[in-house]
N, CA, C and O of each residue as an XYZ file, in Angstrom:
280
protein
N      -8.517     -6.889      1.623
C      -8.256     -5.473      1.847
C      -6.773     -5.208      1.618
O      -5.829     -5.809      2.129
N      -6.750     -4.376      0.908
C      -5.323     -3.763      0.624
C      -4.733     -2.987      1.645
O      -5.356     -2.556      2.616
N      -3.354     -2.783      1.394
C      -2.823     -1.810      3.158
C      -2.225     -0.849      2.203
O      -1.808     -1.168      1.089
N      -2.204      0.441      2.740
C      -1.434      1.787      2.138
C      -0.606      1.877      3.413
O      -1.039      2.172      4.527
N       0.640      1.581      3.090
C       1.468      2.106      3.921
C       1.775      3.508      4.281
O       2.145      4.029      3.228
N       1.806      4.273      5.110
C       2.267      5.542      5.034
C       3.674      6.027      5.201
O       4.164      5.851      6.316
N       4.229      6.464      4.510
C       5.870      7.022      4.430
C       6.449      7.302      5.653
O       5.908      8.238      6.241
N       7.681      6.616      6.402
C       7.941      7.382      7.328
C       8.145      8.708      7.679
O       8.782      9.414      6.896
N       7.706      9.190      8.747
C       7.660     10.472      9.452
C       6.075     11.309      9.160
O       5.568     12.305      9.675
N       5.571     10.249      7.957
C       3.774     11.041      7.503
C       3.598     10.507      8.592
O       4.115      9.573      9.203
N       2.433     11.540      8.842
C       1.165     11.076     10.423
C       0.165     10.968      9.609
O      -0.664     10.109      9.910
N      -0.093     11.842      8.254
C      -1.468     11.208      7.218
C      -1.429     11.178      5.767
O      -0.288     11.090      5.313
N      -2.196     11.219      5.076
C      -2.481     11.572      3.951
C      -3.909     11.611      3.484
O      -4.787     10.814      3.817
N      -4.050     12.795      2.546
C      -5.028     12.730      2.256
C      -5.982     11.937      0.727
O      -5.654     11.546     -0.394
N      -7.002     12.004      1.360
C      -8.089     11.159      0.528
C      -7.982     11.147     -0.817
O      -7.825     10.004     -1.248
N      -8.011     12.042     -1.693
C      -7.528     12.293     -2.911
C      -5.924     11.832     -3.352
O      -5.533     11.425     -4.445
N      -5.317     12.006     -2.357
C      -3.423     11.623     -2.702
C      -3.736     10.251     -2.592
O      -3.269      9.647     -3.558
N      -4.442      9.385     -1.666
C      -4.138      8.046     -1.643
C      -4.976      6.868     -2.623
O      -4.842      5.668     -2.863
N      -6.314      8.444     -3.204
C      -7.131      7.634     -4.500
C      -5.849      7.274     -5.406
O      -5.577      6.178     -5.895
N      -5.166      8.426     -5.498
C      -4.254      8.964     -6.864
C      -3.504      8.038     -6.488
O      -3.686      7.068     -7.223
N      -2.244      7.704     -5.196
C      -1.132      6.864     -5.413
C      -1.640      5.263     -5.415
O      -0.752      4.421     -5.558
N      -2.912      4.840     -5.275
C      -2.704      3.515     -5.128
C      -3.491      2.787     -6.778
O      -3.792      1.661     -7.173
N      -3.560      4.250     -7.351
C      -4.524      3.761     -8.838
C      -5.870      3.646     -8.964
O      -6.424      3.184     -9.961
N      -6.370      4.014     -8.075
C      -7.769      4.063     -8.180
C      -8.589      4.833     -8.840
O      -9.774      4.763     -9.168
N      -7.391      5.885     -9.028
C      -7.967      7.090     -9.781
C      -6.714      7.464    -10.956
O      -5.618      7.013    -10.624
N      -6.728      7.947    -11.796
C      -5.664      8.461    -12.496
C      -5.145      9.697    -12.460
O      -3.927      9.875    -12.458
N      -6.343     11.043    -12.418
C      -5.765     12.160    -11.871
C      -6.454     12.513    -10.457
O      -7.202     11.808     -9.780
N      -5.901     14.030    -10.177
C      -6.595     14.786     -8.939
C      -7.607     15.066     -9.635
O      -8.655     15.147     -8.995
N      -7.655     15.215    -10.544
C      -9.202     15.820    -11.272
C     -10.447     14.966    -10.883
O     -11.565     15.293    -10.487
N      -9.817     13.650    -11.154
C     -10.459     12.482    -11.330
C     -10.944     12.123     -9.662
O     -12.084     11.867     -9.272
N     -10.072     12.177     -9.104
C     -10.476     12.014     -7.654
C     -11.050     13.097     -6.890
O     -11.259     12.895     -5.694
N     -11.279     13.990     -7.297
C     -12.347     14.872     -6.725
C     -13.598     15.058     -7.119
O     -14.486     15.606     -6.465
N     -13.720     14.351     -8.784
C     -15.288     14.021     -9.310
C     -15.801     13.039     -8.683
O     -17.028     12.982     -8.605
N     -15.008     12.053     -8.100
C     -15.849     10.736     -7.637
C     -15.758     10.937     -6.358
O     -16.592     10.216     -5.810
N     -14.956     11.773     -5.323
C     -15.177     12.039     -4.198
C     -16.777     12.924     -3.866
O     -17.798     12.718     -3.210
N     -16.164     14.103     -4.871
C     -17.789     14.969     -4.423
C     -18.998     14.223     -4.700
O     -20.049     14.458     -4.103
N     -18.870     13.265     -5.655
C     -20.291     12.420     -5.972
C     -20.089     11.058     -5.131
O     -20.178      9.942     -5.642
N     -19.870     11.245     -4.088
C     -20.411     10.427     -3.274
C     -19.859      8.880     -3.164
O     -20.129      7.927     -2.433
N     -18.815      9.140     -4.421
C     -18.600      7.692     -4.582
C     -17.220      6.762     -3.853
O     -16.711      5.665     -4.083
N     -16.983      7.821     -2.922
C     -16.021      7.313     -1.885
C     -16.385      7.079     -0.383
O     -17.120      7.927      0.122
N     -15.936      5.963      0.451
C     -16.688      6.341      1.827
C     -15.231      5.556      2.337
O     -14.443      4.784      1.790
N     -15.358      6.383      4.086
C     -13.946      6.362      4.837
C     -14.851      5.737      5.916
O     -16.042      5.916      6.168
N     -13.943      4.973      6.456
C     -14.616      4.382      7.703
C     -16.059      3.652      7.589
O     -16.719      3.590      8.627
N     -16.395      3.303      6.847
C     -17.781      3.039      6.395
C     -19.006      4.364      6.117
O     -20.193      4.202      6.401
N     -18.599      5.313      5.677
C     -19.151      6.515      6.138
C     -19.089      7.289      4.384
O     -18.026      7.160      3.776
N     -20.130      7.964      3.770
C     -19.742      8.536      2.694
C     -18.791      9.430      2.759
O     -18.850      9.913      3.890
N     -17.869      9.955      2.105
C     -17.241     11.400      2.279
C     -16.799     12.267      1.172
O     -15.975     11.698      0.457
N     -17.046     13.281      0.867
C     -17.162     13.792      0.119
C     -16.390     15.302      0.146
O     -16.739     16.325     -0.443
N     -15.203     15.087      1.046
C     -14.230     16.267      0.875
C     -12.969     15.131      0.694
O     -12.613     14.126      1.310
N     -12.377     16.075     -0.831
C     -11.295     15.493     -1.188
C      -9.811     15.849     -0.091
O      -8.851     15.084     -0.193
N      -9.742     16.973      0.863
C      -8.767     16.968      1.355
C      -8.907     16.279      2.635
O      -8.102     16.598      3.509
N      -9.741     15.434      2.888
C     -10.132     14.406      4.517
C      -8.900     13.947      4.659
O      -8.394     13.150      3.869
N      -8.309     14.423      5.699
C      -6.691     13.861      6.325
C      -7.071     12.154      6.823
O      -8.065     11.894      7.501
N      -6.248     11.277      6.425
C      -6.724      9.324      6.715
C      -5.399      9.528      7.472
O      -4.460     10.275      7.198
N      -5.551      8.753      8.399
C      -4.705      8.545      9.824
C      -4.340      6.969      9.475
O      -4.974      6.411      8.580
N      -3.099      6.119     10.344
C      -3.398      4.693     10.420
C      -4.269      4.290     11.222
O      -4.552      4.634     12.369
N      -4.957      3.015     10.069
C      -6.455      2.739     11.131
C      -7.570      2.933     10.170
O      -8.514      2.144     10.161
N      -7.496      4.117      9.223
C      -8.381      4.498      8.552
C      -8.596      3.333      6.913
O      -7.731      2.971      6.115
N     -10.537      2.948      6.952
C     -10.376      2.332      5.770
C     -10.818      3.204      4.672
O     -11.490      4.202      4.928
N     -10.449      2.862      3.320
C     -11.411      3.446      2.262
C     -11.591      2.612      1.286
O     -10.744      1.958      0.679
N     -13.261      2.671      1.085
C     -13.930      1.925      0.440
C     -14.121      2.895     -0.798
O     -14.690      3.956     -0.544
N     -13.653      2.634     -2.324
C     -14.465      2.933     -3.546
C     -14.260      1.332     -4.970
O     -13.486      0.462     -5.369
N     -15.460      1.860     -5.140
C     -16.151      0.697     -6.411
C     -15.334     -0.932     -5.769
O     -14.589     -1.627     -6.461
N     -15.704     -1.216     -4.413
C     -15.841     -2.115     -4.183
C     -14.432     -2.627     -4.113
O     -14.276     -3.847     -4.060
N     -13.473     -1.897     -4.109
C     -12.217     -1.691     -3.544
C     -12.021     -1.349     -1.911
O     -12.593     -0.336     -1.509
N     -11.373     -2.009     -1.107
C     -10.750     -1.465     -0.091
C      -9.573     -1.537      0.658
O      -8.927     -2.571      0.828
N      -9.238     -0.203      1.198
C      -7.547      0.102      0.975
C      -7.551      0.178      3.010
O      -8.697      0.356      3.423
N      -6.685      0.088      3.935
C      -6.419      0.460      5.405
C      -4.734      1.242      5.016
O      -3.775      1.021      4.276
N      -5.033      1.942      5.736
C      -4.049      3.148      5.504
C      -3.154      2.273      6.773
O      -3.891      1.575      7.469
N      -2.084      2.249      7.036
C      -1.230      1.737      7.558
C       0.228      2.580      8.135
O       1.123      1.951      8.698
């Protein structure tokens, strides 16, 4: 499992920003087609809104990738 650090003074980021900064995705475009289709899940959980605020603590699982927000 990979760790996403979060920037000091962030309390989150969201689901789509952290597809986009860690490469999983290339654009926002891109990360909101594979979010709405299902193909992302937080916490073990599908999710399918690209602006889902990830806290530290939070995992995300896509294509068999997984990232802990940190």
């Amino acid at each position: 499992m990979e760790l996403f650090q979060l920037r000091a003074g962030e309390e989150f980021i969201r689901l789509g920003q952290v597809l986009k900064a860690v490469g999983l995705v290339e654009t926002g475009a891109e990360a909101k087609e594979v979010i709405q289709e299902g193909m992302v899940s937080v916490n073990g959980e599908t999710e399918t809104r690209r602006g889902r605020k990830l806290y530290k603590g939070d995992t995300v699982s896509y294509e068999g990738k997984e990232l802990e927000i940190g």
